[in-house]
N, C-alpha and C positions, 0 to 999 in steps of 0.2 A: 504494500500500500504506500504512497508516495505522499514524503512528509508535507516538501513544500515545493515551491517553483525556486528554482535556483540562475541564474544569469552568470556566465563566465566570460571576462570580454579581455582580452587578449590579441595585440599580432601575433604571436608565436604559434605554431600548428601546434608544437608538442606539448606548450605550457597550457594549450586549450583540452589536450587529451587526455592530459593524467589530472590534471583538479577536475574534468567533468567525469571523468570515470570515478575519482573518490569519493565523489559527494552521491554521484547514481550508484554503489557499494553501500551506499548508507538509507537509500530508500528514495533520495530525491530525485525529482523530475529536472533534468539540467538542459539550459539552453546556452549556445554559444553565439560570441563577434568578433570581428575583429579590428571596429574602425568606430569611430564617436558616431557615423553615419546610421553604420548600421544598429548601434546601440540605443538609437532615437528610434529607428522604425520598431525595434523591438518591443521597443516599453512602451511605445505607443498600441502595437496593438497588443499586449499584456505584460502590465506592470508583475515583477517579481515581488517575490516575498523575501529574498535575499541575491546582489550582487558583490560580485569578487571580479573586481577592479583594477587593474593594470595603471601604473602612471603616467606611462607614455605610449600615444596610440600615434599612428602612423599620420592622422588628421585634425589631430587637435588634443588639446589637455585632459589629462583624467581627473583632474582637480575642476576644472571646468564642466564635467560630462557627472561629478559628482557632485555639484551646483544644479544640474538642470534635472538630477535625477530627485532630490529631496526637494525639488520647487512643487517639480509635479508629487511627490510622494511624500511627505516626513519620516512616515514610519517604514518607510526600504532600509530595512541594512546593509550596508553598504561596506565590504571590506576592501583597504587598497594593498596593491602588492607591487614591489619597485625594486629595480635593482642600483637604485642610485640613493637608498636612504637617507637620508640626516633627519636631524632636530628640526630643524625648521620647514621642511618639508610636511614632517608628521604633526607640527602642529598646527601647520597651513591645511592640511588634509580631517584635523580632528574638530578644527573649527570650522568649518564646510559642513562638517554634518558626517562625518565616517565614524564608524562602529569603533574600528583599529584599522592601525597599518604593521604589517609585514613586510620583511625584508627579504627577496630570494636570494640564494636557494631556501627553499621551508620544507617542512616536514610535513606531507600530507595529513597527518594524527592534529598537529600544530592547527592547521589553515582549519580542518572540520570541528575542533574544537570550538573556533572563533566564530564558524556560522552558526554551532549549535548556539551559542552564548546570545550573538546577535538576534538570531530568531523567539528566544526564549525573553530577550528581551521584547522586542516585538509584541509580543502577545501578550506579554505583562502592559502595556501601557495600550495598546487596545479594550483592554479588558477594563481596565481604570476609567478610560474614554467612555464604554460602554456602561458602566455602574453610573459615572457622573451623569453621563446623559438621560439616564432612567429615572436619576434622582432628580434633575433640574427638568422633565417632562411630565413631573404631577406640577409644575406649577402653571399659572392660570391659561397662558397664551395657547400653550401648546394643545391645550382642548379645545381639536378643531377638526369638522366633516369639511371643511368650506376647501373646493381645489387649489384659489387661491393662496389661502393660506398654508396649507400642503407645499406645493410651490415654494412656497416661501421659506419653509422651515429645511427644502431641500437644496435651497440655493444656500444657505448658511450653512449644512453640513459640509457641503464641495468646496467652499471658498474656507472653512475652518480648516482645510487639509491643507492649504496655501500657508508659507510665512509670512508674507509680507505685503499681498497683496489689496489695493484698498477697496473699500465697499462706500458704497452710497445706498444710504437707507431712507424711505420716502412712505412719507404715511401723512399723515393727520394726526392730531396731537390725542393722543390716548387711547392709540392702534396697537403700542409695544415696538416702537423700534428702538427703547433701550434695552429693551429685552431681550433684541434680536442681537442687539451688540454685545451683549452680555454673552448669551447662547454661544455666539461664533468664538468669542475668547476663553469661555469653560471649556468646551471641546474640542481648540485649537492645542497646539504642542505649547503655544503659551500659557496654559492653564496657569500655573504655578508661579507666574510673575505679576508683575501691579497690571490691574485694571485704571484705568484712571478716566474720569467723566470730568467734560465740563462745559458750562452751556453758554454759547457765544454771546446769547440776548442777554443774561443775567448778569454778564461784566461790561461795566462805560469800555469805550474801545478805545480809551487811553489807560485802561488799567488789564485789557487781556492781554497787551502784549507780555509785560511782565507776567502772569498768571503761565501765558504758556511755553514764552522762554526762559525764564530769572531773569536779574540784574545783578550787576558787582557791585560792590562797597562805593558808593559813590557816584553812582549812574546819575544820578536828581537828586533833589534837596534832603527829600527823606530817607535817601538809602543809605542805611547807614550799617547795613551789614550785608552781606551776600546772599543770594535769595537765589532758591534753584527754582526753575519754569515745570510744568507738568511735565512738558516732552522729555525732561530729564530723568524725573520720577520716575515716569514711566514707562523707562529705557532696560528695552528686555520683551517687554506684556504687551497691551494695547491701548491706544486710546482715544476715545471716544469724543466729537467735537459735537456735541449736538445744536442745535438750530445754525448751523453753518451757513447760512443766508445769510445774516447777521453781522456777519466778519466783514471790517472796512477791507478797500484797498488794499492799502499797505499791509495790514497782515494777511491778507489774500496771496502778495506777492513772496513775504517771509514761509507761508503757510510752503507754498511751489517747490522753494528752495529745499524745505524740509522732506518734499515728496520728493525729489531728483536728485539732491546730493547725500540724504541723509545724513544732516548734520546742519548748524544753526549758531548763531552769538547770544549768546546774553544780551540783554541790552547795557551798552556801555563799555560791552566784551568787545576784545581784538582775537580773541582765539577762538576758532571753531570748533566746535564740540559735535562728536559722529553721536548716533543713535542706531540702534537695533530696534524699529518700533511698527505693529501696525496701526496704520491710521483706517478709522471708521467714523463717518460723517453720518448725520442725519438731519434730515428738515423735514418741515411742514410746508418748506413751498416748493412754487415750481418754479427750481432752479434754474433750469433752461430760457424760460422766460424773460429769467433775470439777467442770463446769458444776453438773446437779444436787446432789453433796451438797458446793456451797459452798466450793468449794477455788479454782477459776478464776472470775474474772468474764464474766459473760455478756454483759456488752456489749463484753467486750475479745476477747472468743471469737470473735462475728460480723467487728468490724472485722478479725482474721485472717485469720479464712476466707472473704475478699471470694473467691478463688478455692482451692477446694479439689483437693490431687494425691493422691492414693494411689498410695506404691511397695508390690506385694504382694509377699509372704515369696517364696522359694524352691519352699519347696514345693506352692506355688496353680501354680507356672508349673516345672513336672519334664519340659517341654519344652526348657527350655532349661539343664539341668542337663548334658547329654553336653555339648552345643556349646561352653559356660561352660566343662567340662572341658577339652577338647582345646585351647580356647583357651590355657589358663593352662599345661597343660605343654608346649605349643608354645615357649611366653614363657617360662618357666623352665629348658625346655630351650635353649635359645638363650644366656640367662643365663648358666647354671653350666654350658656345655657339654656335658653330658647327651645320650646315642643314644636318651633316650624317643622313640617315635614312633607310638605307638598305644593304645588303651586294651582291654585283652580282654572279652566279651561276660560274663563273671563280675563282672570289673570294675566294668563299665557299672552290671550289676546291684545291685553293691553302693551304688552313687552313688547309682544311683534310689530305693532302698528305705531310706534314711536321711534321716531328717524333718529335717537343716540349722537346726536351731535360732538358730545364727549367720550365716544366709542366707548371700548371694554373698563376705561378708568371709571367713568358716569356709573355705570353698570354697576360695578363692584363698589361703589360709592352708596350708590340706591341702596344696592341688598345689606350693607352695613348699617345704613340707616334706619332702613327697617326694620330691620329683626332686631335691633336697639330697642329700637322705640316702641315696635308692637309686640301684639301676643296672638297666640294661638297656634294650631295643629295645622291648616291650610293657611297659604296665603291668598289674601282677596285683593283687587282691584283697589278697595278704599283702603289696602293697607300702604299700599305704593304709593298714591298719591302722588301717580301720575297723568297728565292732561294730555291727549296728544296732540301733537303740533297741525295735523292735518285740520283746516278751519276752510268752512265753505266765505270764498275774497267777498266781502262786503260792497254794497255799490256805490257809487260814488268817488272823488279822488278824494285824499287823507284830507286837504285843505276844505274842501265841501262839506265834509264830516262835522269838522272842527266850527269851522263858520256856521254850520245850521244847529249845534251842540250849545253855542256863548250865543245867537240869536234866540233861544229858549226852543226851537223845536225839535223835541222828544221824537224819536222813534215808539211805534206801536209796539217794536218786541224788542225795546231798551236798549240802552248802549253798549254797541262789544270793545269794554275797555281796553281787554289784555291787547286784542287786534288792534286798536288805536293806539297801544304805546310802542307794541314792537313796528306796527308801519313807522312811528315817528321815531324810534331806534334807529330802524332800516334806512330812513330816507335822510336824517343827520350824519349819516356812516359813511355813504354812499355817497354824498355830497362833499365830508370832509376828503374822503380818499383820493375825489376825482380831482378836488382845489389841490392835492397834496402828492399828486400824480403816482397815487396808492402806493406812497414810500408809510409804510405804518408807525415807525420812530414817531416822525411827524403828524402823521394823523392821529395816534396817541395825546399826543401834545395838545392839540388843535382841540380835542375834545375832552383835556382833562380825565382821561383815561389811562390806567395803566396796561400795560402793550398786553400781555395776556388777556386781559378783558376785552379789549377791543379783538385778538383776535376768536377770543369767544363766540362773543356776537359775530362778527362775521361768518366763523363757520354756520352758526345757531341761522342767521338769515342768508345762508347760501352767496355770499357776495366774497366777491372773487377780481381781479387785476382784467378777467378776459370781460365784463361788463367794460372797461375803460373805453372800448369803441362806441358803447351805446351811447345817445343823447339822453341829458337826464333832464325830465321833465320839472319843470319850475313850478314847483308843488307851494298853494298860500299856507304856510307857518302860522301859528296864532303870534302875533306879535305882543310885545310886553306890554303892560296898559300900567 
């Protein structure tokens, strides 16, 4: 029975016959090459479980060929064999990513001991991979029929196999794309080193540059000690830029250099400091967009979205809104002791038919709330104490409303408040954006708003950068008296 896939690569005809012969003596399936060329076609159409590596091929570096084999692979073991040994060699080959390196002549017993070793590791940290993943897939995200999200959770497995490669994650706020960055760094080979989050909108953009590269003793007024940036931190692991829109220019520009040279200044530094880091982006907006009218750079965009995820809203996947539910009062019922133990088919209905504007976070918000505050064995409709958004549009335009409301005539079947305040939400939003050419810092400002709230509401009233082309109708305001 054949233990594992074995890869031999090698010019030498005879150095190819006796290690494939000793490892197929030992049960292994063995494949041979004898050129970088044909070691790409091979692994291309099946990656091994273990390769024994030569140093010097006829067409290129085995140091190089052991570069592109853990890009595509982490977990290939990889032994190199040379007849030109040194120190520096071996640990130019062990920092690459090789198991060990041998010196020939070798002892056949010698080399198969080293694959046993390497393979046995292997499967030790597969197996690590596979408990962690089992453990971090009872939590919430990952409870999902929707293909979508399937989709999704398969792109972060592929791309956690990668070392270095960047991701661009794109959802709507409360879809789980920190969770998705989290996910790829748990089950990446970086497990074990820092995670590091931090959210571009949440620092003035004179104080992220510091945040994400340090400052030396002296940079500005206040520096009065040495201060390491997160990229540094997090020099090893991953990390995470979230609302990435957000980032002026110039750290757009620093951000590039970070993704191309690997390596960065302090601020105030003269010396450049290398990095080992993945970077993982996410936003709520569309980037691209921002690409066009000159807000994000386009060359900083692509090096992002070397692999691109999409977590979708809530309501693309109202498949998995019951399950999502019963989950969380499960979990909350547990918590706060609570006999919830079911959801009524009124219920249900009202879950479905509420468009979640604050996705799976809203969600898990509600059923926390409720089963706080209520009681009982079933949950009802009136325990939710939710309204859903779907409203038959009232006639008339807001300003008609409003003037026939303060001229004293009453409607026959009374005023629909809530619809009078969100239209005069929607059409104050809608108005500042377009004054503000739906840069939201500013429209924040404009309306005394803090940036989250405002992007609240926007999601909550569907307004969006691509309305910009519309004409907006000059709706009468009630003016101040």
């Amino acid at each position: 029975m054949s233990k594992a896939q074995v890869l031999v690569v090698d010019d030498q005809d005879s150095i190819r016959h006796f290690v494939s012969k000793a490892f197929e003596s030992e049960g292994y399936t063995v494949r041979t090459t004898g050129s970088v060329r044909e070691t790409r076609e091979a692994i291309e159409a099946q990656m091994p479980d273990l390769v024994v590596l030569d140093l010097k091929l006829p067409d290129g570096s085995g140091i190089e060929l052991l570069r592109h084999i853990k890009r595509a692979d982490p977990e290939v073991g990889v032994i190199l064999m040379t007849a030109f040994g040194d120190l520096e060699t071996a640990v130019e080959s062990m920092s690459a990513g090789a198991f060990w390196f041998v010196k020939k002549p070798f002892q056949n017993e010698e080399l198969l001991a080293l694959g046993a070793r390497a393979l046995e590791s292997q499967k030790l940290r597969l197996e690590l991979r596979r408990l962690r993943h089992k453990a971090f897939a009872d939590e919430d995200y990952l409870h999902s029929a929707s293909p979508a999200m399937q989709e999704a959770y398969a792109i972060a497995e592929q791309v956690a196999l990668g070392d270095t490669t960047s991701v661009l994650i794109e959802g709507e706020s409360g879809t789980g794309k920190e969770y998705f960055a989290n996910l790829i760094h748990r089950i990446s080979a970086r497990h074990d080193q820092p995670f590091v989050e931090i959210n571009c909108a949440a620092i003035p953009s004179e104080l992220l540059e510091t945040e994400l590269f340090g400052h030396e003793r002296g940079a500005f007024t206040d520096a009065r000690a040495q201060k390491l940036g997160l990229m540094e931190v997090g020099n090893g692991g991953t990390v995470l830029l979230d609302e990435i829109g957000e980032m002026s220019p110039m750290l757009q520009v620093k951000l590039l250099r970070v993704l191309e040279r690997r390596n960065f200044r302090r601020v105030g530094g003269t010396k450049d400091i290398s990095v080992n880091l993945r970077i993982i982006s996410a936003t709520n907006q569309d980037l691209e967009l921002r690409v066009r009218e000159g807000a994000f750079r386009e060359d900083l965009y692509y090096r992002l979205k070397v692999v691109p995820l999409y977590v979708p809203p809530l309501r693309e996947r109202k498949e998995d809104i019951i399950p999502l539910s019963r989950l969380f009062m499960d979990r909350f019922a547990r918590q706060f002791k609570k006999a919830f133990r079911d959801i009524s088919s009124p219920a249900e209905r009202l879950l479905l038919d509420y468009p979640w504007p604050g996705n799976i976070r809203e969600l898990r918000n509600l059923f926390e709330r409720t089963v706080l505050l209520e009681n009982g064995e079933v949950l009802e409709p009136q325990h939710l104490r939710l309204t859903p958004r779907a409203r038959p549009a009232a006639e008339g335009t807001l300003g008609q409303r409003i003037d026939d409301l303060l001229s004293g005539a009453l409607p026959s079947g009374g005023i629909p408040f809530e619809t009078l305040v969100e239209e005069m939400e929607r059409s104050l939003i809608l108005r500042a954006s377009y004054a503000t050419k739906w840069n939201q810092s500013r429209t924040a400002d404009v309306l005394n708003l803090k940036r989250d709230k405002l992007r609240y509401r926007m999601k909550l009233y569907e307004l969006n950068p691509e309305v910009r082309t519309l004409r907006i109708d000059e709706e009468k305001l009630p003016k101040a008296s």
